[in-house]
N, C-alpha and C positions, 0 to 999 in steps of 0.2 A: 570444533562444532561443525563448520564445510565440511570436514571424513565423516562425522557422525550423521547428518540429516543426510548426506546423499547416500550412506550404507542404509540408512534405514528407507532413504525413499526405493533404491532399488530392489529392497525387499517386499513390497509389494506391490510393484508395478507402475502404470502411470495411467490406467484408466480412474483411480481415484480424483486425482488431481487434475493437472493444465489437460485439458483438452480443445483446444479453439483451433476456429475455423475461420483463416484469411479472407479477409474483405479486397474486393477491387478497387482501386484507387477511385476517389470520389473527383469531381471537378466544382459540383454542385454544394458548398459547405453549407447552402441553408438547411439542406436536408440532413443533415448527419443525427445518425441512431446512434443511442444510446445501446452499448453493447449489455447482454442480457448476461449478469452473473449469476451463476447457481452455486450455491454453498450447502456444503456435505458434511453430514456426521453420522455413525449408526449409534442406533439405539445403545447398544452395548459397549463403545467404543470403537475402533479401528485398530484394522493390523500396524496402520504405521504406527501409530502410540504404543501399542504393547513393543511396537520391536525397539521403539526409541527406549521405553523405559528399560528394556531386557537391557539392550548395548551400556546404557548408562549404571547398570547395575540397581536400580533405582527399584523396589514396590510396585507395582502398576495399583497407581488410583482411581479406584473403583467408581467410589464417589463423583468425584470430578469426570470421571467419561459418560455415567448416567447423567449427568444434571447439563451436560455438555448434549449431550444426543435428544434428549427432553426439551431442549428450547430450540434446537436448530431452526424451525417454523417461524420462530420469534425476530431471529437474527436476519433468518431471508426478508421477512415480511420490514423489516426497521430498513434493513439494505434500498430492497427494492422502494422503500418512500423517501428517500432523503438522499439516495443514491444520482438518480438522473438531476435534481438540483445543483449537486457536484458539479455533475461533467458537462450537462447544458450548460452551466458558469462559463466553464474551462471552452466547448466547442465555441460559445458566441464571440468569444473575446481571441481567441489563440488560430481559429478556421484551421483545424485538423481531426480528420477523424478516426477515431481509435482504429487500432490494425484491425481489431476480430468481430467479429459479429458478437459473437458469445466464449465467455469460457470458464472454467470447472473449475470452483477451487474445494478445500476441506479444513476443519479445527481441527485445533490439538488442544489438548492440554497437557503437553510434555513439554518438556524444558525444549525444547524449540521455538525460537522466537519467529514473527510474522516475518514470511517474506512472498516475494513477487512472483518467482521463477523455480520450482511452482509456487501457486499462490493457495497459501497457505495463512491462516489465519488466526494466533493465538488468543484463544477466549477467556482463559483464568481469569484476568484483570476482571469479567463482566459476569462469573459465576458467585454465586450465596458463597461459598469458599474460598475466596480471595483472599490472601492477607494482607495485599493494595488493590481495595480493589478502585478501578477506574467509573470516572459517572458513563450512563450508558449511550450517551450522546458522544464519548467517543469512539465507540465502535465501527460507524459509518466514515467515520476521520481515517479510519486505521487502514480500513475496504482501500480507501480513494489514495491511501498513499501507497500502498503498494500495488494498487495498479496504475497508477503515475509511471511508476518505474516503468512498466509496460509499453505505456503511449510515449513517452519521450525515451524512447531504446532509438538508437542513433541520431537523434534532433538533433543535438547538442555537442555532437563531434567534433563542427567549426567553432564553437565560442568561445569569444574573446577572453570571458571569464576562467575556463578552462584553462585556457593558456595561461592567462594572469598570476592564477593559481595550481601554477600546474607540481607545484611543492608540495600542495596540499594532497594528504589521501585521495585514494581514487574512491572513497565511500564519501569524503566531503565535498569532494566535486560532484559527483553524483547526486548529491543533492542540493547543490544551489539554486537549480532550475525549479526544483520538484519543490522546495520548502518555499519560493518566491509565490508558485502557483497557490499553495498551500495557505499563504498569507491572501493572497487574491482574493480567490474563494469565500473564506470565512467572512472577510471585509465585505465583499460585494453580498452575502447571503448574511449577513446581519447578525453573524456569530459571532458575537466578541467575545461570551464569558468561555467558549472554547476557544477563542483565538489564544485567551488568557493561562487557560490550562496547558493548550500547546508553547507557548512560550514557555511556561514552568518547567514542562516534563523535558522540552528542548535543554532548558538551561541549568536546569538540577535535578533532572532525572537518573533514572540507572541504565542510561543509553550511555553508548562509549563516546568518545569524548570528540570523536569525528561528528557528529551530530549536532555537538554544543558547536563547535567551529564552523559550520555550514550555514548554521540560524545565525551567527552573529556576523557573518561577512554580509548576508542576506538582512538584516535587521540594521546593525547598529553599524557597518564597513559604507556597503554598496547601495542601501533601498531595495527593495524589492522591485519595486518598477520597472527599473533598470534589465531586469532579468524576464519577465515579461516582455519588453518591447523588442528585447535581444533574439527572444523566443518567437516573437510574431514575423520578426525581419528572417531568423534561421528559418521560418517555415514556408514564407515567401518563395526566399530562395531556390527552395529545395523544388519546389512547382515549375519553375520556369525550365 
């Protein structure tokens, strides 16, 4: 699947996707902006999607890339409201501010799953088409984890938990921090019946099983807390 999205991301370039623009370090954490995401789709579909499906041998669905380009406005407009709740959460509590100002992500609806780098964002789950489909209150869940990955890109290089676990995949390490946040968030924004679903899809969903092992070192090993305060101390650090 990594040879497959990155042939097909090079096949059309990289002004679809990440484009952001580096921020100066802040000193002042009261002030931290909320980085302005824009999320892309055309009407017709995308070159990436026709070349994912071509690669994968796959139909290109029609359907699914109109009803996908048709709500883009929808998905920005859900983002942009429920988006800065997120990460205001995360700045008040964590004092770091995201690396970019702004940056570019786009949907698929190919068998390419969400990811950060670029950010890319799988919408089937939220199309009339789905055959799981997702409630639509997770969509903005989905935004804020994989630009998670983004804001803690090297935070987390010293910790203790890393180490601890350093047996574990570097995809479940990689998200002990992120999934602690995760738990934060929804609690302190008074999400529980999402806290509920992510716990579900965490723990018997059709994610690989690095995923299920991250939530539960996070959950039911370590507390979350723990990882938050490890994260506020890594951030300290990193300032002096």
């Amino acid at each position: 699947m990594k040879h497959l999205l990155l042939t097909a991301s090079l096949a059309i370039g990289n002004s679809l996707f990440v484009h952001s623009q580096s921020i100066s370090k802040q000193d002042d954490t009261t002030n931290i902006q909320m980085p302005k995401v824009y999320l892309q789709y055309f009407a017709n579909g995308t070159p990436f999607d026709r070349s994912v499906f071509r690669l994968a041998n796959k139909p290109v669905d029609e359907d699914l890339m109109r009803e996908a380009g048709r709500r883009v406005e929808e998905f920005q407009e859900l983002w942009d409201k429920e988006g800065p709740d997120y990460f205001n959460t995360v700045f008040s509590e964590i004092n770091l501010p995201f690396p970019y100002k702004e940056i570019h992500g786009a949907f698929t609806v190919s068998g390419v799953p969400s990811t950060n780098t670029p950010l890319i964002i799988n919408v089937v789950p939220f199309l009339s088409l789905a055959k799981k489909p997702f409630p639509i209150a997770v969509f903005s869940e989905i935004v804020f984890h994989e630009l998670l990955h983004v804001y803690l890109r090297g935070i987390t290089d010293r910790s203790t938990f890393r180490k601890k676990y350093m047996n574990e995949s570097l995809t479940t390490r990689n998200h002990l921090h992120l999934m602690a946040l995760e738990k934060f968030v929804l609690l302190k924004l008074g999400k529980t019946d999402l806290l509920k679903w992510l716990d579900n899809d965490y723990r018997k969903g059709d994610l690989p099983p690095d995923y299920r092992k991250a939530w539960e070192i996070v959950n039911d090993k370590e507390g979350y807390e723990v990882f938050i305060e490890e994260l506020k101390w890594l951030v300290s650090e990193r300032k002096q």
